[in-house]
N, C-alpha and C positions, 0 to 999 in steps of 0.2 A: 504494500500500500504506500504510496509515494502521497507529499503534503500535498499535492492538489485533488487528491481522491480524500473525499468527505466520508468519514466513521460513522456511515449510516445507521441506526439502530433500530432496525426492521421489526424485532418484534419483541414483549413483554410479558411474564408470566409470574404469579405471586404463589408463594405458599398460602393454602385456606387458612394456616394460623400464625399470616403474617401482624394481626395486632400483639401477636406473642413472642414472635420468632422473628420479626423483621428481615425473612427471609426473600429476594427475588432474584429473578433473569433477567438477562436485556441479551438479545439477539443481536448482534452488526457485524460487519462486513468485516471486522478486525477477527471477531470468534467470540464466544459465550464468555458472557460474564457474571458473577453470584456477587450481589448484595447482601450480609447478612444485619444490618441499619435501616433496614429500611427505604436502601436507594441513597444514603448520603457516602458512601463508599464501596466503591467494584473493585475486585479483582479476576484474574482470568478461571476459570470452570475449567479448561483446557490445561493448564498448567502440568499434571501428570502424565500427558499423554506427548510431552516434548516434540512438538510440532517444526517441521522445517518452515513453513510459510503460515498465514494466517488462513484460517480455515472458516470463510464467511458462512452465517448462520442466520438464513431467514425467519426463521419458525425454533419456537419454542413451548413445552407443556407440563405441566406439570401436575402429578396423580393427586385427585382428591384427598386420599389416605398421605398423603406425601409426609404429615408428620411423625407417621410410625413406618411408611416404607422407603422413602424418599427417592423415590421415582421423577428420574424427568426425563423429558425427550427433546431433543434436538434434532432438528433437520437442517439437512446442509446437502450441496451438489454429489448426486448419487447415493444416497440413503439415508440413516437414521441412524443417532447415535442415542445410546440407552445407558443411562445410572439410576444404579439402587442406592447409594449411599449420599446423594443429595446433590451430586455434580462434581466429586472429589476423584472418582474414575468412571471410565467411559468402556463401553462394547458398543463397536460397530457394525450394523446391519446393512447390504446391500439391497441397493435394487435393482431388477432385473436392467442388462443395456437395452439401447444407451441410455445411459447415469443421467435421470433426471435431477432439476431443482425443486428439493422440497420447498414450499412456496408458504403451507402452512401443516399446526396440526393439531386434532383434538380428539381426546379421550374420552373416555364412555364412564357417563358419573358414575355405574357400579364397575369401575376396572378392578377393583378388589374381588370380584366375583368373576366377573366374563373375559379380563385381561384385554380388552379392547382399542385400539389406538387405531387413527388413520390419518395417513399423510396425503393432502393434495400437492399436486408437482405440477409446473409450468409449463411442460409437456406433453405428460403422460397420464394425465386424468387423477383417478384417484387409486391406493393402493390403502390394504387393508392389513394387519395384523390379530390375531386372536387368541396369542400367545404371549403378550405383552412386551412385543415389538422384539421379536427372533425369529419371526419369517415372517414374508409382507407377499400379498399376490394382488393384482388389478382387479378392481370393483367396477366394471366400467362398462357394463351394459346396458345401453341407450344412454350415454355420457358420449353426446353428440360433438361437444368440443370437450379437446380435452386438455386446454391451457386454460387450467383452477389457480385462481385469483385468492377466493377466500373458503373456509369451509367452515360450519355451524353445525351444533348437535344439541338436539331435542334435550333438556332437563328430565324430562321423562322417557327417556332411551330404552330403558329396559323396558318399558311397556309398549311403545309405538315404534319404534326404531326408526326413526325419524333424524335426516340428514339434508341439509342442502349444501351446494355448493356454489359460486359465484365464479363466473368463468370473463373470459373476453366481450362473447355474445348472450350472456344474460344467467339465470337462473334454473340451475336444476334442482330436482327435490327425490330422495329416494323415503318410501315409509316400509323397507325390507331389509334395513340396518347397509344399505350398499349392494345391493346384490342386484339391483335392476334401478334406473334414474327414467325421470321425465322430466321433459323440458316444460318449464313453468309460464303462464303468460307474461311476460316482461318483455316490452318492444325493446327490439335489438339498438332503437337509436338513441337508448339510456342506458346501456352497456359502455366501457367495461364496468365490471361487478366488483369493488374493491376489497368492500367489507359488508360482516352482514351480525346481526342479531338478534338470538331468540328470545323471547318471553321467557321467565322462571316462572311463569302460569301458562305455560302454552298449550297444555292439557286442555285449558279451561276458555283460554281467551284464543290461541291461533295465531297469536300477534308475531310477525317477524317484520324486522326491519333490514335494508339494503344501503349501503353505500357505493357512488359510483364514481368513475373519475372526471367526469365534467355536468352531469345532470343533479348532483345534490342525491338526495336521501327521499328513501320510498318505503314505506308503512303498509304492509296486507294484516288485516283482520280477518284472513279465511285461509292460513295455511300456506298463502301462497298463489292461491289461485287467482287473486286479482288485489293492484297495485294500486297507492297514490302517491304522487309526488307534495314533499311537504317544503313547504315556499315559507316567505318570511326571512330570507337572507342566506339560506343555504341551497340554494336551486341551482345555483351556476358555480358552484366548487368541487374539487374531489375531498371525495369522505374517504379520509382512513384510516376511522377508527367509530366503532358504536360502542357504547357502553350504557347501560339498562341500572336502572337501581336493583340490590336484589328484590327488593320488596316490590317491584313491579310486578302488576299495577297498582295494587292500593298507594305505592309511592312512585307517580308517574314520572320519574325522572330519566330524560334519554340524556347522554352528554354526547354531542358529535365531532369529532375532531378533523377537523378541513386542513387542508396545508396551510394556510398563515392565521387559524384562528380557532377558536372554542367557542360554539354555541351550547346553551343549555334549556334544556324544555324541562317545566316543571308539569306539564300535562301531558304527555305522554308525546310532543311532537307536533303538539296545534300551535305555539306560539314558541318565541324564540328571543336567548339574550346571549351578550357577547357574556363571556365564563373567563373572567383575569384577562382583560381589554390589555391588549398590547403584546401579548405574550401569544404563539411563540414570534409570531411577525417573520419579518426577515428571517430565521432559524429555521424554517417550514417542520412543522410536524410528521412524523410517520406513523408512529404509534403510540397507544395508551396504555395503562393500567390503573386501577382502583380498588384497589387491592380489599382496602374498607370502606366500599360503598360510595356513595356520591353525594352525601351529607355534609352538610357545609364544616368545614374543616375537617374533612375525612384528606389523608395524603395522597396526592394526583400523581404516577409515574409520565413522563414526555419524553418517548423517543423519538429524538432530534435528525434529519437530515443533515445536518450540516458534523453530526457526531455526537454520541455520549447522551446522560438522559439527564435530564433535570424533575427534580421533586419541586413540587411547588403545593 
């Protein structure tokens, strides 16, 4: 990485008992880094594994149970790298050639049971594990494009097996845990699909949210099956990042993170305000974390484009 290449920090993952353990990841172009403060100091997660060059890391996850198993995953160019003991050593999984880029990835809230993880790749659609990420095979039927952008997973997983993913040209949705997708209505000319997020009631409510890179942000109340665009100042930006209160909905809080700005809705995405005016501006945002919630002085993670994350 040479000083004119920006320490992008692509993606962010918290321990669930980060108000106890101030533990996180930040994802960048440089390789994995563990916060154990809470984000006020990184060191590299890589460290054991004596790397000749910098081994960039788009995606990052980390296991529900993470404080008694300490599970996380990494994804980087041609496969998935796996720790049990919290990001102090690594085993690396391939995947099949040619060596996709993992792009993103996310776990099945009962992985303590089902061992479940899947990685979307830039390429090669989506691959699946169910071994807790020691063999990975392609989930990719009727995965019409298979350059995945983002991917989301149903809160209620074990029951519905429910998955979307967000691609170049729009919206796919599988409810067979990956084992067959359909393309969802979402007109191709609000693509691409950046980021995307589910309801922690979506059992009950349906509710998912989409981020795109130039059309703003899009709210379906049916699963999926039909789309609105929510205006109010975020129509003509790219979204790269959604974050949901967990109390959603009784606490309708979306936070959306745009490349030079933070919007927040306190109704679920009808109305809209700027969230720390000023911030990140010129810096552009890539990613977020919220480790506890979206409550007013809850700690905001900001993965920076220009490198490195700031807490604020």
């Amino acid at each position: 990485m040479t000083e004119e290449t920006p320490d992008v920090t692509y993606a962010m993952a918290a321990s669930p008992s980060f108000s106890r353990d101030g533990i996180c990841f930040a994802g960048r172009l440089s390789g994995l880094y563990r916060s154990d403060d809470g984000g006020n100091t990184w060191r590299s997660a890589y460290e054991a594994m004596k790397l000749d060059a910098p081994l960039a890391t788009p995606a990052v996850v980390v296991s529900p149970a993470f404080e008694s198993d300490g599970v996380v995953f990494a994804g980087v160019l041609g496969g998935v790298l796996r720790s049990s003991d919290g990001g102090e050593t690594w085993m690396a999984s391939t995947l099949p050639p040619p060596p996709p880029l993992v792009s993103a990835l996310v776990i099945s809230p009962a992985f303590a049971g089902d061992g479940l993880v899947l990685a979307a790749t830039a390429e090669a659609g989506v691959f699946r594990s169910a071994d807790r990420g020691g063999r990975w095979e392609g989930w990719n039927f009727g995965l019409l494009d298979l350059n995945v952008l983002s991917i989301a997973i149903s809160p209620a997983f074990a029951d519905d097996e429910t998955l979307f993913v967000g691609t170049e040209s729009g919206i796919f949705r599988s409810t067979n845990g990956g084992r067959a997708w359909r393309e969802v209505s979402f007109p191709a000319e609000w693509a691409k699909v950046l980021s995307l997020a589910i309801s922690p009631a979506y059992s009950d409510d349906g509710i998912v949210f989409a981020g795109t890179e130039s059309s703003g942000l899009f709210r379906s109340e049916d699963r999926g099956k039909t789309w609105g665009r929510l205006e109010h100042g975020i129509e003509d930006d790219a979204v790269n990042a959604i974050l949901l209160s967990p109390k959603f909905p009784a606490e309708s809080a979306v936070l959306a993170g745009l490349s030079t700005a933070m919007r927040l809705s306190r109704d679920g995405g009808q109305s809209w305000s700027d969230w720390k005016p000023g911030f990140p501006g010129e810096r552009r945002l890539v990613s977020l974390a919220a480790p506890s919630g979206l409550d007013d002085g809850a700690p905001l993670l900001v993965g920076l484009g220009q490198g490195g994350v700031k807490r604020i």
